[in-house]
C-alpha positions in Angstrom: 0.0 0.0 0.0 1.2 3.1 -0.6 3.0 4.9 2.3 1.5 8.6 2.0 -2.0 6.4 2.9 -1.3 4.3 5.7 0.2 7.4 7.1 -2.5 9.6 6.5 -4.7 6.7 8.4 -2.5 6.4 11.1 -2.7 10.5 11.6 -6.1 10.4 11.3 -6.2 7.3 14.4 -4.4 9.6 16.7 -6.4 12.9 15.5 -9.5 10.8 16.5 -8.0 10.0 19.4 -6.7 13.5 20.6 -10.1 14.9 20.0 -12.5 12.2 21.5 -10.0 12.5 24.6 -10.0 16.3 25.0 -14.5 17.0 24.5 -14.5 14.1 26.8 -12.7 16.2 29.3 -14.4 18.8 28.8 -17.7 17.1 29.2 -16.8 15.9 32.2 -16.8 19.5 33.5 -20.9 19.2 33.5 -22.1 19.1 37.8 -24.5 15.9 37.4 -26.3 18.0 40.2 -26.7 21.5 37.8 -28.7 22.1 34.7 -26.9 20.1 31.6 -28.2 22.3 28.8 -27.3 25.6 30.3 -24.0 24.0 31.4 -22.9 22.5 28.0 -23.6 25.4 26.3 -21.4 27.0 28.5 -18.6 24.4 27.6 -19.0 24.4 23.8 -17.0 27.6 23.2 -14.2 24.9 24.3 -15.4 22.4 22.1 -15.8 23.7 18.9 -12.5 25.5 19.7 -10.5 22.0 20.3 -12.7 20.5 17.5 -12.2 23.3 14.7 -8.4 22.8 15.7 -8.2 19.1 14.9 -10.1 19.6 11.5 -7.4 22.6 10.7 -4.8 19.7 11.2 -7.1 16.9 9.4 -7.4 19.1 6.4 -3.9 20.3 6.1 -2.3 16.3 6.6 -5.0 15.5 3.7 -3.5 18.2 1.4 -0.2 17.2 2.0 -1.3 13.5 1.2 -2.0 13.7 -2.2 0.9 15.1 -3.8 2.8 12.4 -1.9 0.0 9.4 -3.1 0.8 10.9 -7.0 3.9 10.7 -6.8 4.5 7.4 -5.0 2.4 6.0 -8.1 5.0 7.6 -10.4 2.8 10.3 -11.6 3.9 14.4 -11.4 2.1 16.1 -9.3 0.3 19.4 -11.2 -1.3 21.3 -8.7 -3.3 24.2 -9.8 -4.5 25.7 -6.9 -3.6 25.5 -3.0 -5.8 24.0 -0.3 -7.3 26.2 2.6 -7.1 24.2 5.4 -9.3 26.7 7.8 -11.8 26.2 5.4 -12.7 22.9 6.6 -13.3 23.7 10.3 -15.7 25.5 12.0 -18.5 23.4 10.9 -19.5 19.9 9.9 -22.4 18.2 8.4 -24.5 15.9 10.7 -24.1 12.4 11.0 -27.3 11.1 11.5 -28.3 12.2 8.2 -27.9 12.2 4.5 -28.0 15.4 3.5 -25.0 18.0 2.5 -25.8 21.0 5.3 -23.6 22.6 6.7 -23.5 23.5 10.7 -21.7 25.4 13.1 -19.9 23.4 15.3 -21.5 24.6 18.3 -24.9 23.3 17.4 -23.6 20.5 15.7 -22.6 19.1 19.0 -25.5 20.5 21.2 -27.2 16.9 20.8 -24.6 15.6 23.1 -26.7 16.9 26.4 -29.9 15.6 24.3 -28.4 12.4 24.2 -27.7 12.5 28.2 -30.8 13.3 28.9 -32.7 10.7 27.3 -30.7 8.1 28.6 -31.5 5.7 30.7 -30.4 5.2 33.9 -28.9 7.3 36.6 -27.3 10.7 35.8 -23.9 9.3 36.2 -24.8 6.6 33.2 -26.9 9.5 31.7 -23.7 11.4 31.2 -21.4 8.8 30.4 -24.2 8.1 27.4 -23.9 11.9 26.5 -20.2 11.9 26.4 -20.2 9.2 24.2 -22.2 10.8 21.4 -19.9 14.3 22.2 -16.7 12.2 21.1 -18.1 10.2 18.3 -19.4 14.2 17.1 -16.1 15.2 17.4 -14.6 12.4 15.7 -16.8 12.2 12.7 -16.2 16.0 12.5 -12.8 15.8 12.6 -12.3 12.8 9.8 -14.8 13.8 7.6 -12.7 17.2 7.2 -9.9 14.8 5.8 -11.9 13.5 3.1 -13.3 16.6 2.1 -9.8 18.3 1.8 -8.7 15.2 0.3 -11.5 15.5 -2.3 -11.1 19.3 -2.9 -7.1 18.4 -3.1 -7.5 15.7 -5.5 -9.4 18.3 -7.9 -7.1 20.7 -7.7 -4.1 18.7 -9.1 -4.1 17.6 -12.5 -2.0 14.2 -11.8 -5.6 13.2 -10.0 -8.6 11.3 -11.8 -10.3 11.0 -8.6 -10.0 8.9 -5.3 -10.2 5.5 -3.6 -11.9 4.5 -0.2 -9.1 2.9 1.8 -9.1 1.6 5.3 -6.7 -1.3 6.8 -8.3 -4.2 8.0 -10.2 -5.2 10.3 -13.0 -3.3 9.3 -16.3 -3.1 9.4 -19.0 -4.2 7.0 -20.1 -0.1 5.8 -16.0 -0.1 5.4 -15.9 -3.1 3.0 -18.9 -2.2 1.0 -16.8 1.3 -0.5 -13.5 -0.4 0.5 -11.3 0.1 -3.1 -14.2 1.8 -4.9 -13.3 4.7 -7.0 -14.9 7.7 -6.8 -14.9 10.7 -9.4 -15.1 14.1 -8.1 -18.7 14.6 -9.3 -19.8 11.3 -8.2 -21.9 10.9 -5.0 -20.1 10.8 -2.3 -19.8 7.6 0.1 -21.5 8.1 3.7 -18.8 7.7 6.4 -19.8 6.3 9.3 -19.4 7.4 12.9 -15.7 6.4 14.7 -14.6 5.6 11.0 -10.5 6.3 10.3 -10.3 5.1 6.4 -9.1 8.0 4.1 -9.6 8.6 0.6 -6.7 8.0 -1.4 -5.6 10.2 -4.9 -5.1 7.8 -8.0 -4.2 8.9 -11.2 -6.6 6.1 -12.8 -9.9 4.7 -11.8 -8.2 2.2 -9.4 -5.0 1.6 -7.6 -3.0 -1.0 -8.3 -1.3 -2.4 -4.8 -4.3 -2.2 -3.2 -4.2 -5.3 -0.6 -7.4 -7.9 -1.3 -9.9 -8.6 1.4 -11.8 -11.5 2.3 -14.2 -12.4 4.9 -12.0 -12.7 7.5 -10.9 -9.3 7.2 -14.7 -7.9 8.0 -15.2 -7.9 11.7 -18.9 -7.5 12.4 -20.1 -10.3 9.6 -22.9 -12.9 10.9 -22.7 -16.6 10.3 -25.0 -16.5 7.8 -23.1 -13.8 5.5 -20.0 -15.5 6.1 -21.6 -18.8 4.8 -22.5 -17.2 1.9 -19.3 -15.7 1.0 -17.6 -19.3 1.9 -20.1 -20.4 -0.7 -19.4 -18.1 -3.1 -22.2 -15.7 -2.9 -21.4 -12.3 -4.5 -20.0 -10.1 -2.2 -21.4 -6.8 -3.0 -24.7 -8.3 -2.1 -23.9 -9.8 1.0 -22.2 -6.7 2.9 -24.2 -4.0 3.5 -23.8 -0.6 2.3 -24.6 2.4 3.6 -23.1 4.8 0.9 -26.8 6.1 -0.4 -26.7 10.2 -0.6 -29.9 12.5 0.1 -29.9 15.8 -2.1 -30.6 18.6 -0.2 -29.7 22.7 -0.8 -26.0 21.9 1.0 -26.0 25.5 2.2 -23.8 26.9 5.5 -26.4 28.9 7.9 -24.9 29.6 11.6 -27.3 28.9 14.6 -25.6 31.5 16.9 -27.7 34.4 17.5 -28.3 37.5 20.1 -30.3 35.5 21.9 -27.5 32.3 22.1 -27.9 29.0 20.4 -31.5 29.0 19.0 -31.8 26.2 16.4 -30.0 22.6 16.8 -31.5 21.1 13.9 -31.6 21.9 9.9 -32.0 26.0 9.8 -32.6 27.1 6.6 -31.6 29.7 4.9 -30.9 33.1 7.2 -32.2 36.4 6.0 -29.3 38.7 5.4 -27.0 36.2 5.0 -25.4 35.1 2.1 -25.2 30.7 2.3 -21.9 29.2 1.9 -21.9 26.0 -0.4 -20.9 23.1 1.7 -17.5 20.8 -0.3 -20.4 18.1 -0.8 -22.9 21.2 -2.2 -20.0 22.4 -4.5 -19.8 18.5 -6.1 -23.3 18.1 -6.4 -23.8 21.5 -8.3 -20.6 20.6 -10.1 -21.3 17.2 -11.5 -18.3 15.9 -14.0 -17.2 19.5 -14.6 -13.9 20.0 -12.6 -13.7 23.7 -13.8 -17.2 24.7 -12.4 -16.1 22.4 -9.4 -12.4 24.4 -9.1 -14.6 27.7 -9.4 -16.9 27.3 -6.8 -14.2 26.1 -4.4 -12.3 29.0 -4.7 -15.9 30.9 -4.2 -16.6 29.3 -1.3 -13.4 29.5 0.6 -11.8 25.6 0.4 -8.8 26.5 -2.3 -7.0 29.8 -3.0 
């Protein structure tokens, strides 16, 4: 495999890891015996802060990545435009959906306290439950900054025909279904999943040619039946599942910060006055096959310079 992608993966691990450590800390500030809204509202000026800061570095390890992936397949690297990694932080598109909106950080990971208090139990596993969900938040947000600088990256440089889903096993099953596929920038994108460190990999054709094989044995969460089937020869894509369908939506940026403090958690529209920012996935959707239209609006929307 080529080294500028295991490396990349292994940043990402340790990224994931950095950030799920430090919003856990900083839940763990909430009094059990105080109000958990008012008090993780408080906090999130901390969060997003940490958050935005490990996207920043997710965004700017991606850009270095695919220069180094082109040329490790023996293709020149032609970049035509430069990567703005602080244009992948400060926001992030929810998890729990399939739609291309963009979101500050702040109520991005409002759900957290949600999360806690719904929860069964006592408040101590009430907030253990809502830490959870604040780490894997923080974690998606983080990693999915990675693809989408990888993606932006990838369009940007000439040597690239698009990218590759890579992740070293074990894996999961959502892993294996996109595991090796090839996507083109205006394809739909895959849907990465919660806790997930694969990366997208830059190929200067529509596949990559040491990419390890996998097998059963390399999927970690199959059931008996599925790995009878496979054993018996059963065709693979239909076996594993895949979660890589994409919802169409307007993939605009609105902020949910206001006078009045955080308002909105969930899917604002449009805000009067404001003008919307196109979200990376927004920019390929509106782009299609057209790299130019797609270089244009990145450079519009504050991704490339």
């Amino acid at each position: 495999m080529l080294p500028a992608a295991t490396e990349l993966v292994a940043a990402s691990k340790r990224r994931s890891l950095a950030v799920m450590a430090g919003v856990g800390q900083i839940w763990d500030r909430i009094d059990p015996a105080g109000d958990w809204s008012t008090q993780w509202i408080a906090l999130l000026p901390r969060a997003t802060a940490l958050v935005s800061l490990a996207q920043v570095g997710a965004a700017t390890d991606a850009a270095a990545a695919v220069p180094a992936m082109l040329t490790q397949q023996g293709v020149e690297p032609t970049p035509i435009a430069e990567l703005k990694p602080s244009g992948f932080a400060g926001w992030a598109v929810r998890s729990w959906t399939n739609g291309d909106e963009l979101v500050d950080l702040g109520a991005y990971l409002y759900p957290a306290v949600i999360t806690a208090r719904q929860a069964p139990g006592g408040p101590a596993e009430m907030l253990q439950a809502g830490r959870r969900m604040a780490q894997g938040l923080a974690q998606f947000a983080t990693a999915s900054s990675s693809d989408w600088a990888s993606r932006a990256g990838a369009t940007a440089d000439r040597g690239a025909a698009g990218l590759v889903w890579y992740d070293p096993p074990p894996m999961c099953q959502r892993c294996a279904a996109v595991y090796g596929r090839f996507f083109r920038f205006g394809a739909k994108a895959f849907q990465r999943h919660p806790r997930c460190d694969g990366q997208l990999v830059a190929v200067s054709q529509d596949k990559l040619a040491d990419l390890p094989m996998i097998g059963a044995e390399d999927v970690k969460d199959l059931n008996r039946w599925q790995k009878k089937a496979l054993s018996e020869g059963a065709d693979w894509s239909k076996v594993i599942n895949s979660t890589s369908g994409v919802q169409r939506s307007r993939g605009v940026s609105t902020s949910v910060l206001t006078d009045n403090g955080l308002q909105t958690y969930y899917g604002a529209g449009r805000q009067k006055g404001r003008t919307p920012r196109l979200s990376p996935k927004g920019v390929f959707t509106k782009a299609g096959d057209d790299r130019e239209l797609a270089l244009r609006l990145l450079r519009d929307n504050g991704y490339i310079q």
